[in-house]
C-alpha positions, 0 to 999 in steps of 0.5 A: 311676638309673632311666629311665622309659619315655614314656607310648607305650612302656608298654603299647604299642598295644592288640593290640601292636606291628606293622611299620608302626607304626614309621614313626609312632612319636612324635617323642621316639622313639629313632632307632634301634627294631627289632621282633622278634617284636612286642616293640620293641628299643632300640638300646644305644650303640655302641662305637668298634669297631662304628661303625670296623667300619660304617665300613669295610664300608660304604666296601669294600662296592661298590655294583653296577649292581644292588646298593646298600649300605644301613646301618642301615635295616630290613627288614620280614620280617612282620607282627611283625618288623622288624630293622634290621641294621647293614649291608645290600645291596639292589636299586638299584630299592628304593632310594627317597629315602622308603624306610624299611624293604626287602622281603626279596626286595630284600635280598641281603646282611645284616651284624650287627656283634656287641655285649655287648647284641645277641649272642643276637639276632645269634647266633641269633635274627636269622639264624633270621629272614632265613634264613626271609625268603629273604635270601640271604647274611649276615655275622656281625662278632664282636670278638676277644679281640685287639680285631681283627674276625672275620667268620663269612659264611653263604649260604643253603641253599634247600631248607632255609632255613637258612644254612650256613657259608661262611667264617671271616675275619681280617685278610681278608674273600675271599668270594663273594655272586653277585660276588667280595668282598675285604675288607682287615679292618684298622679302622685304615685307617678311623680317619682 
């Protein structure tokens, strides 16, 4: 069975797809669109995994007297590209009730949780992108063969622009994003 694509969608805006354009997006829209490199990228259904894994990254990620936690609002980190990670951490000051996309040097932390459909944009493209954009940590969520998360963690190296390894964590995420973090993985206590 085939869908077809809303009048909107196909060919798109002359010139193309732009990051302001998705706060004006009709109202048949899914509610969840990103833009990488001007192409718009819907959002495939999530597994019980990814939203137990949002769920408790959201609800151990402490917000700071200068840290909030964000989950799935986008960052606009050029004129053609506006990612929505799953997980973000951002300045309180940013924070707004009508904020619909942060600015990169707002942001202090990004987490992709990894699904079938977005593994080379997790894997690879994303992190290229906010590495670019100057946001300073990124998390990466893969679920293992033993259906348990794994959580590789990335700091970004200045000189370069390019995020180094920092860490791979199972059934304890222990790490250090300008604060001390300390994660007990298991998607069980979450469940409820």
């Amino acid at each position: 069975m085939s869908t077809a694509l809303p009048e909107w969608f196909y060919p798109g805006p002359p010139g193309g797809w732009t990051a302001d354009m998705l706060d004006h997006l009709p109202p048949d829209a899914p509610p969840h669109v990103e833009l990488i490199d001007g192409s718009l990228v819907m959002m495939s259904p999530q597994t019980a995994f990814h939203m137990l894994m949002l769920r408790l990254l959201e609800q151990s990620l402490k917000p700071t007297h200068e840290l909030v936690v964000a989950r799935e609002m986008a960052i606009t980190l050029g004129l053609r590209q506006r990612p929505e990670p799953d997980i973000l951490l951002v300045k309180r000051s940013a924070f707004t009730n009508k904020v619909t996309t942060f600015k990169p040097e707002d942001v202090h932390l990004v987490v992709e949780v990894v699904s079938d459909e977005s593994r080379d944009r997790d894997r690879t493209t994303k992190p290229i992108k906010y590495s670019n954009a100057g946001i300073k940590h990124f998390w990466r969520v893969e679920e293992e063969e033993d259906l348990q998360p794994v959580v590789y963690t990335f700091e970004l190296e200045p000189a370069v622009k390019a995020y180094v390894p920092t860490g791979v964590h199972r059934k304890n995420l222990q790490t250090f994003i300008g604060f001390d973090v300390d994660i007990d993985l298991d998607l069980k206590q979450v469940i409820g």
